[in-house]
Structure formats: C-alpha cells, structure tokens
C-alpha positions as CSV (number, residue, x, y, z in Angstrom):
1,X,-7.0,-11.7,3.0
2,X,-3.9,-10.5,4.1
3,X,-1.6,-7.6,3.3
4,X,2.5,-8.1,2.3
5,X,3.5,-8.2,6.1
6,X,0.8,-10.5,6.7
7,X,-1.3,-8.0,8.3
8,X,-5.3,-9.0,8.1
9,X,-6.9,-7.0,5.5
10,X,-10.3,-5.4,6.0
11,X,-12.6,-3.2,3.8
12,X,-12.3,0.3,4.8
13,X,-8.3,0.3,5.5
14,X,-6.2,3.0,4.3
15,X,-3.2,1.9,2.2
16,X,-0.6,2.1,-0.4
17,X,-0.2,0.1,-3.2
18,X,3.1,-1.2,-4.0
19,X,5.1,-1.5,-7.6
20,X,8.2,-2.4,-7.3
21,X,9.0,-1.3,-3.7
22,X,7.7,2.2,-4.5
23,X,4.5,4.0,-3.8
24,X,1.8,3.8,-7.3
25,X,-1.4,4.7,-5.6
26,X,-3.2,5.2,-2.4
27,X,-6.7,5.4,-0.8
28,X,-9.4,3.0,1.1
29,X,-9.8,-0.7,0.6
30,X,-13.1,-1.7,-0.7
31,X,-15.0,-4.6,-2.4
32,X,-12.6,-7.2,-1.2
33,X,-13.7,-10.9,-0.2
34,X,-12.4,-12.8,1.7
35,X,-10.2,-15.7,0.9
36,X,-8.1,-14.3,-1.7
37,X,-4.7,-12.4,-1.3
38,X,-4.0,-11.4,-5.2
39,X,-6.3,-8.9,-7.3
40,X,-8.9,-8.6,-4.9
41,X,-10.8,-5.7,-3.8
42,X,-10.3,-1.8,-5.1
43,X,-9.0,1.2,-4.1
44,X,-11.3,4.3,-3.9
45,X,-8.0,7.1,-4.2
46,X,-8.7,9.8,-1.4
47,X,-5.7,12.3,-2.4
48,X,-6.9,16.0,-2.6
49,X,-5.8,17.6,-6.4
50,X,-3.4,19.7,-4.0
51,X,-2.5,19.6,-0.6
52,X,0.2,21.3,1.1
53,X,3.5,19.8,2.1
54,X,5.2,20.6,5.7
55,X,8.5,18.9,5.3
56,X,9.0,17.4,8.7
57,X,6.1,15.2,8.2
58,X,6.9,14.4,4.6
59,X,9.3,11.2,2.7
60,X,10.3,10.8,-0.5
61,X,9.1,8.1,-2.3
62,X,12.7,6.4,-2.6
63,X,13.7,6.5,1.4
64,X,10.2,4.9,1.8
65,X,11.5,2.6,-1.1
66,X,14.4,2.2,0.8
67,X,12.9,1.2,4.1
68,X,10.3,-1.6,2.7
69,X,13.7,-2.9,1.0
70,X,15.6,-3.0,3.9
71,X,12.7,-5.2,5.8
72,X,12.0,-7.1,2.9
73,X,8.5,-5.8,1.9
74,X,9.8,-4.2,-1.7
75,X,9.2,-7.7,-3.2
76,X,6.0,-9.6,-3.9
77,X,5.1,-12.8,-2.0
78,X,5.6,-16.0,-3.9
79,X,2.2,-17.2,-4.9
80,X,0.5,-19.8,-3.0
C-alpha cells in the first residue's frame, strides 16, 4: 500500500485525503490491507467541532492546493 508520493502506508498514519488537489477530509488510517493502493482502508476523522486558529501555523486550503500542484501530487496516479 502506498500513498500518492509513493510513501508506504501503514494503519495508524495521520493523513489527508485528496479530491482534486484540495484537502476533503482528514484523520488516522485504519482497516487497510495490504496489497492494494485504491479504496482500501478508512479514515477515522480526528478534527475537534472547534479548534482555535493561530495564523502563523495555518494554510489555506488553495496555497496547499497550490503546492501539491506545483510537485505534481494534485492528480491521481494512473491505475495499475
């Protein structure tokens, strides 16, 4: 199982899952097997209903957009 960079996926990673190059959802991998890089596993969300925001540690969804375009990553791998 591998992530978008080609990154190994495990259960019990943090991350983000992409939709067109933007941010849709995040949270911890679980129930993934291995052998299979499409529709495999869940996400159990870990986002507080509210949480503050200090702007110096903070994005925007489209400059993160912006950055996974720039390197490539906005776009889903052909399939195998």
């Amino acid at each position: 199982m591998h992530y978008r960079n080609g990154r190994e996926a495990k259960n019990g990673d943090k991350i983000v899952k992409l939709d067109g190059g933007k941010v849709v959802s995040f949270g911890v991998l679980h129930s993934a097997t291995p052998g299979n890089d499409y529709c495999n596993g869940n996400i159990a969300t870990i986002q507080s209903p509210n949480d503050y925001a200090c702007m110096v540690d903070c994005i925007t969804v489209d400059d993160l957009a912006a950055i996974l375009a720039k390197h490539g990553l906005d776009k889903r791998p052909d399939g195998k």
